[in-house]
C-alpha positions in Angstrom: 125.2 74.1 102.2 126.4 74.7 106.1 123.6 74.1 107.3 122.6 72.6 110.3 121.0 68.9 109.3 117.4 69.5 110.7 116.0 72.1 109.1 112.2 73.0 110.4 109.5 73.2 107.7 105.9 73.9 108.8 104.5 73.4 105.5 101.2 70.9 105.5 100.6 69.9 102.2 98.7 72.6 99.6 96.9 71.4 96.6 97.5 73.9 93.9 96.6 74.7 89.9 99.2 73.9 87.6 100.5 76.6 85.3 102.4 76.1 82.4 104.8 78.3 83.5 105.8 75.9 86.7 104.6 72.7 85.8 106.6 71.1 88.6 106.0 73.5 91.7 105.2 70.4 94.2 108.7 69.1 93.9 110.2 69.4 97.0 113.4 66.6 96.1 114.8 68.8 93.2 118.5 69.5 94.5 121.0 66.8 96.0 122.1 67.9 99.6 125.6 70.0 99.1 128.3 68.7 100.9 128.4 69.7 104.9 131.8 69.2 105.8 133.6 71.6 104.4 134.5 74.1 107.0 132.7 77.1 108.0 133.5 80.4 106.3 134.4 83.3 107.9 134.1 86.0 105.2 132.8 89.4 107.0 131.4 90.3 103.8 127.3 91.2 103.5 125.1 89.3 101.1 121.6 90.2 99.7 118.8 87.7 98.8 116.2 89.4 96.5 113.4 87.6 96.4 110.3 88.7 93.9 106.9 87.2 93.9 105.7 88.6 90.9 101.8 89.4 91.0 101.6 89.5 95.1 99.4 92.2 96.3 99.9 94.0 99.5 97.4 92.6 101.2 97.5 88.6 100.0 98.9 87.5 103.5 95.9 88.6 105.1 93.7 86.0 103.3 95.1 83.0 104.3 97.6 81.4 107.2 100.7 82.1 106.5 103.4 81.0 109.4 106.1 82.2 107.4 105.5 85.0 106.4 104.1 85.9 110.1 108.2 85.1 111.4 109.6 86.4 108.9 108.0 89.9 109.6 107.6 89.0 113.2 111.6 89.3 112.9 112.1 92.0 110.3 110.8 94.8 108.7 107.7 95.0 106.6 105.9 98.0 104.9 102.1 98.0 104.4 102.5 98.9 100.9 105.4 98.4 98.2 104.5 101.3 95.2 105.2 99.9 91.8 106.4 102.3 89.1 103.4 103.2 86.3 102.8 101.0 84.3 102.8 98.5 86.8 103.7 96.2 84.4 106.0 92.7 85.1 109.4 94.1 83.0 109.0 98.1 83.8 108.4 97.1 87.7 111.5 94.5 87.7 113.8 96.6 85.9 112.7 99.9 88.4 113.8 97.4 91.4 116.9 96.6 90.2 118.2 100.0 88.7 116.5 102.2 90.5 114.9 104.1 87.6 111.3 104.7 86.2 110.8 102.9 83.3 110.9 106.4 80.9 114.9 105.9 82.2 115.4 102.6 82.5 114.0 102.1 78.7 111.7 99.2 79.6 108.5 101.4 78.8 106.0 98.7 78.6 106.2 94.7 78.5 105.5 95.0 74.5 106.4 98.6 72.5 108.3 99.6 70.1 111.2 101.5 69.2 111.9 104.5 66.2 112.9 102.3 63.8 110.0 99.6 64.3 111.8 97.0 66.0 109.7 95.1 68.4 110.0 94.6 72.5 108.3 91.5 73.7 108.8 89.5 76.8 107.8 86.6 75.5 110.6 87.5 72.3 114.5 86.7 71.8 114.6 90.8 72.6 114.5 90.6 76.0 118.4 89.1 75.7 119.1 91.6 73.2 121.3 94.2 75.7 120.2 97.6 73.3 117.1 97.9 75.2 118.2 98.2 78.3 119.3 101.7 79.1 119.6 101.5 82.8 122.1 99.6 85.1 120.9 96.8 86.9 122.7 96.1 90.8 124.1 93.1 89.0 126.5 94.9 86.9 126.9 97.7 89.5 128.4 95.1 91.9 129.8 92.8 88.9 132.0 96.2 87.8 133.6 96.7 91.2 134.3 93.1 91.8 131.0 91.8 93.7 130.1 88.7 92.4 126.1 87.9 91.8 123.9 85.0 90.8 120.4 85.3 89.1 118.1 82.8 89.2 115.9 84.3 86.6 115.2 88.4 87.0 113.9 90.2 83.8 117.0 91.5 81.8 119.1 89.4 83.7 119.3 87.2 79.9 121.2 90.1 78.2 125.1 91.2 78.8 123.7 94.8 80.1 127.0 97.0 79.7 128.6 93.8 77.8 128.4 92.4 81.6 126.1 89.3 82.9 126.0 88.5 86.5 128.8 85.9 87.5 126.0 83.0 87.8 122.9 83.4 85.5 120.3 81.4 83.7 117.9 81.6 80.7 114.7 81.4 81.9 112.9 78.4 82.2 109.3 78.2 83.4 109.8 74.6 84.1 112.3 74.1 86.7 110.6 73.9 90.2 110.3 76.7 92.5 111.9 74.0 94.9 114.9 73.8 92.7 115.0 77.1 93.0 115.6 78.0 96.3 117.4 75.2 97.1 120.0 76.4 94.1 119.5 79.5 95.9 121.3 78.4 99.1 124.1 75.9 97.5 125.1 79.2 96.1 126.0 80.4 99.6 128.3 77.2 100.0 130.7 78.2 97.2 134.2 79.0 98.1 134.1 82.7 99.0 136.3 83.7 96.0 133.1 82.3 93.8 130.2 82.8 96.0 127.2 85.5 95.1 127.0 88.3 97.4 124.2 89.3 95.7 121.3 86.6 94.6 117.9 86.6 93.2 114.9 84.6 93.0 111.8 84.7 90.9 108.1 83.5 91.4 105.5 83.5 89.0 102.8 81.5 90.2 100.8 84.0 92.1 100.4 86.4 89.3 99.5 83.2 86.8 96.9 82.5 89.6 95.7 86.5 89.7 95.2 87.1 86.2 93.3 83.4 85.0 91.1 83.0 88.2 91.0 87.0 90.0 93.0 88.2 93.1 90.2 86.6 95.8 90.1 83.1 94.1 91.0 80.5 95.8 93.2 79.1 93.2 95.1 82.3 94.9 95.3 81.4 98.4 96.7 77.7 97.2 99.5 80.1 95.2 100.3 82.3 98.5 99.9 79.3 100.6 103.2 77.6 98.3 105.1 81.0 98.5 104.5 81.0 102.2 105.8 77.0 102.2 108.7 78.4 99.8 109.8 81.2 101.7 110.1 79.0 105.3 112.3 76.8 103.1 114.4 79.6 102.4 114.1 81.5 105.5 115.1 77.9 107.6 118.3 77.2 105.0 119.4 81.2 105.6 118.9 81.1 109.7 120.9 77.6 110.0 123.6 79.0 107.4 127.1 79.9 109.2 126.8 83.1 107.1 123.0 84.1 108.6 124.1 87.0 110.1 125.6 88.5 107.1 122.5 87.1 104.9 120.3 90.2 104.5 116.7 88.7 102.5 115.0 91.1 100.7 111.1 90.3 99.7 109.0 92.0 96.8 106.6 92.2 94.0 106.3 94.1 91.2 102.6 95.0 91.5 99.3 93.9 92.6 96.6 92.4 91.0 92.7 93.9 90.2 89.7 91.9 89.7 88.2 92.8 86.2 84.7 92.3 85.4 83.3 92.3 81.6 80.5 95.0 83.0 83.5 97.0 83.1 84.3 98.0 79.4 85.6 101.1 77.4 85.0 100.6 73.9 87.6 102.9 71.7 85.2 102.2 68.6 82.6 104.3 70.4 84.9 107.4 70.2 87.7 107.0 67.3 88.2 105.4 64.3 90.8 102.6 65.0 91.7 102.4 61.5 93.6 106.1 62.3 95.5 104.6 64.8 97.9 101.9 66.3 98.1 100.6 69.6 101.9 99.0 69.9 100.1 95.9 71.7 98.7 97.8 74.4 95.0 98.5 74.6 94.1 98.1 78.5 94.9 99.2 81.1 97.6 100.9 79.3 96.5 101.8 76.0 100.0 103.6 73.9 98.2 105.6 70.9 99.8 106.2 67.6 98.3 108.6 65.4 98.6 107.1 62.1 99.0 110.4 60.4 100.9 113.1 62.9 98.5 116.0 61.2 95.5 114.1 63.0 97.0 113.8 66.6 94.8 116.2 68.5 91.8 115.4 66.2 92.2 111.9 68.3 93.3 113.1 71.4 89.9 115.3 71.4 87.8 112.4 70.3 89.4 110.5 73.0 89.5 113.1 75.9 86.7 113.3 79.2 84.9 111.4 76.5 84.3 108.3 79.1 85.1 108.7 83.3 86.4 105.6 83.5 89.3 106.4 81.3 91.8 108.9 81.4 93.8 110.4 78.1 96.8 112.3 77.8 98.9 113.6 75.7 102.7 112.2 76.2 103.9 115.2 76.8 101.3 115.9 79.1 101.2 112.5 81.7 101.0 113.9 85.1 104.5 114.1 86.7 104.3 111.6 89.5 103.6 109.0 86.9 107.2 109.6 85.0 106.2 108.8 81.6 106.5 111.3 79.0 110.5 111.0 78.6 111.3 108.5 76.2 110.9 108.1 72.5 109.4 104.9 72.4 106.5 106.4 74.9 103.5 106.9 72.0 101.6 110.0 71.1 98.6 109.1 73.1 98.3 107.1 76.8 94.9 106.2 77.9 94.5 104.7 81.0 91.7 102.6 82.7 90.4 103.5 86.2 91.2 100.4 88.3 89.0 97.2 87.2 88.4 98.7 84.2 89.3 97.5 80.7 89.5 99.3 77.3 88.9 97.8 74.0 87.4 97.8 70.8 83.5 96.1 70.3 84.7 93.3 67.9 87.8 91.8 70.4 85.2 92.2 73.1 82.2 90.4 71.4 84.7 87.8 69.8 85.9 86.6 73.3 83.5 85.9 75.4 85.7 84.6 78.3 88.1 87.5 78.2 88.4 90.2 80.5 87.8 88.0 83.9 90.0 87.0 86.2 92.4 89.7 87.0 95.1 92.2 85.5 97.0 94.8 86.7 99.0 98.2 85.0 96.7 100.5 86.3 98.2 103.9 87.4 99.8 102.9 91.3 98.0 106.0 92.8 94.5 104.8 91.5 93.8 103.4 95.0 96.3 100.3 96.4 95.1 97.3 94.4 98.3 97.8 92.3 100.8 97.8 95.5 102.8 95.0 96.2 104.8 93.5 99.2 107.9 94.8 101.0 109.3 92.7 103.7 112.8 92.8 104.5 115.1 90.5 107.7 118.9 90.3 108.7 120.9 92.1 111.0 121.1 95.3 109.0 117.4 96.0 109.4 115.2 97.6 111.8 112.2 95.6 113.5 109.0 97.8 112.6 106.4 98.4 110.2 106.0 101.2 108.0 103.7 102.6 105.5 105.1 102.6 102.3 108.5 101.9 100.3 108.9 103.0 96.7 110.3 100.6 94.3 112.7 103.0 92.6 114.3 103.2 96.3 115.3 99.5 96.7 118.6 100.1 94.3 120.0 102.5 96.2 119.1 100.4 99.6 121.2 97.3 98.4 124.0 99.4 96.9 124.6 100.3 100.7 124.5 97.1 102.4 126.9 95.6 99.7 129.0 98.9 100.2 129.4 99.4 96.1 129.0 103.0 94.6 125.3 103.0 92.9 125.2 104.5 89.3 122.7 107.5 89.2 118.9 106.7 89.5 115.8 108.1 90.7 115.3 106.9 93.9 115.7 109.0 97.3 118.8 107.7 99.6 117.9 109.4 102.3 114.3 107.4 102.4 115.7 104.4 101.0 118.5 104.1 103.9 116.1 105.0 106.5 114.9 101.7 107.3 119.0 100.5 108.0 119.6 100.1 111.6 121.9 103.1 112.7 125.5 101.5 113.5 125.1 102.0 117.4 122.0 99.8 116.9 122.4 96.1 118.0 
């Protein structure tokens, strides 16, 4: 790494809650120092560092310190809200950001559904490195296809050869390796010869949205979880700024939703309304429930037992999802979509009574224009940028966005150049 050999971190020491999913968070000693002497590059070309914080909700910086965040906005661009695609759901939200297409294009409908044929879609399968699935075009193989090289250090569908193409530097995803070891991989990348270095690179956090949905998005096992992003992010932000390549280094920094608090006073029991025997769920009962009529002849018998029965939960036919929400054009989207109001959760009596601790904590999926508990974060910082806040940035939007500063021709998508470009400094800018 060229890097200057003092590099400032204002972290003070966070105790946090170990998730099995990053058992080793608190080492900081995970990657040798690269090499220093090497001399300094001179490429011209841009690079992008994607960074997602999976589970960070808009407003999570404002309930603890957070230094680094606070400099890093302080010297970019930040937008109060980042709107997630519906259902704001881990893979649909991570595949949006990366393709620029809502998940009813991008063919990752749901983190569990099925296809025609009755094959199964889980992210916790072997099918998320199974490339059939995956319908949209991911800015790795965008920029892999015209000769941009990229790194992943773990980004949903990043596991499968999209296209029959894998980003130049990837890896199966391991919960294990320290978010340390991560950004510190992160920046070594940026010392490989220029004929091998990434242009484009992301990074991956899970431990706020472990944190959200076990303990609820105001816990304080929370504020540990943003106070170790924060610590990560200086860590990052201190190796980018010291980096003989900073002013070509252009960080990008997301989530794919927020997180709401659920409450087991909160409760829509399908059992009260339909037969469940009639029907099948595809794995997805709250806040997102994906209906199956059992036998087709029955489907509006259901939808009618199901409809304005409860307020707390809308129903709609597929064909009939309102169009902001862009889900009624794939076949793998079910007959039926119910979907909670925000909080809410939908189940039947017997899961409910069977498991008392369940539906605490907190969860998210909900319909992104159900109030803002589902938005995320949006804070961008490099010399391409503008220095300002703004209200909102759509996920579907970002695609488009790093397409242009790493000047490769985007594949068709969804989002709106014009709004996606708008927060690029004009070229007379300094």
């Amino acid at each position: 790494m060229k890097i200057k050999t003092t590099l400032l971190f204002s972290f003070i020491a966070i105790t946090i809650s170990v998730f099995a999913c990053n058992k080793d968070d608190g080492n900081t000693n995970s990657v040798t120092p690269p090499d220093t002497t090497n001399p300094p590059s001179t490429s011209s070309k841009q690079h992008v560092i994607l960074v997602s914080v999976d589970g960070f909700r808009h407003d999570y910086t404002e309930m603890i310190n957070t230094p680094n965040f606070d400099r890093i906005v302080n010297e970019g661009l930040k937008a109060e809200n980042l709107v997630p695609v519906f259902p704001s759901k881990t893979f649909p939200n991570h595949l949006s950001l990366v393709t620029g297409l809502h998940p009813e294009n991008h063919g990752i409908i749901m983190n569990t559904f099925y296809n025609e044929e009755g094959d199964k879609y889980s992210i916790s399968s072997d099918a998320v490195k199974d490339a059939k699935w995956y319908q949209g075009e991911p800015i790795w193989v965008t920029a892999e296809k015209q000769n941009v090289k990229t790194a992943t250090y773990f980004w949903p569908g990043s596991e499968a050869p999209i296209q029959g193409v894998r980003p130049s530097i990837w890896k199966p995803y391991n919960g294990n390796i320290a978010n340390t070891t991560r950004v510190d991989t992160a920046l070594n990348w940026l010392d490989l010869p220029e004929a091998e270095r990434p242009q484009f690179i992301s990074l991956y956090f899970s431990i706020v949205d472990s944190a959200g949905h076990r303990y609820g998005p105001v816990s304080d096992e929370v504020k540990n979880t943003i106070g170790h992003i924060d610590f990560l992010l200086g860590r990052l932000y201190d190796g980018i700024k010291n980096h003989d390549l900073a002013e070509n280094i252009q960080l990008i920094i997301v989530s794919d939703h927020g997180m709401a608090q659920l409450s087991r006073d909160k409760m829509v029991f399908y059992d009260d309304y339909i037969d469940e025997n009639e029907v099948s769920f595809n794995g997805n009962y709250s806040p997102v429930g994906t209906i199956t009529v059992n036998d087709s002849s029955k489907k509006m018998e259901i939808y009618n037992q199901l409809k304005d029965v409860n307020p707390h939960m809308k129903v709609y036919l597929k064909e009939e999802v309102p169009a902001e929400l862009h889900y009624s054009n794939h076949p793998f989207i079910a007959d039926i979509i119910t979907v909670a109001e925000s909080g809410w959760s939908m189940t039947t009596r017997d899961f409910f009574e069977d498991r008392p601790y369940s539906f605490t904590g907190g969860t998210h999926g909900y319909d992104p224009f159900d109030g803002e508990d589902m938005h995320g974060i949006f804070i961008v910082n490099g010399s391409k940028f503008k220095k300002e806040i703004i209200p909102s940035y759509n996920t579907v939007d970002l695609y488009e966005l790093m397409c242009s500063i790493l000047e490769i021709e985007p594949a068709n998508n969804d989002g709106n150049q014009e709004k996606a470009l708008q927060i690029l400094k004009q070229t007379t800018e300094n």
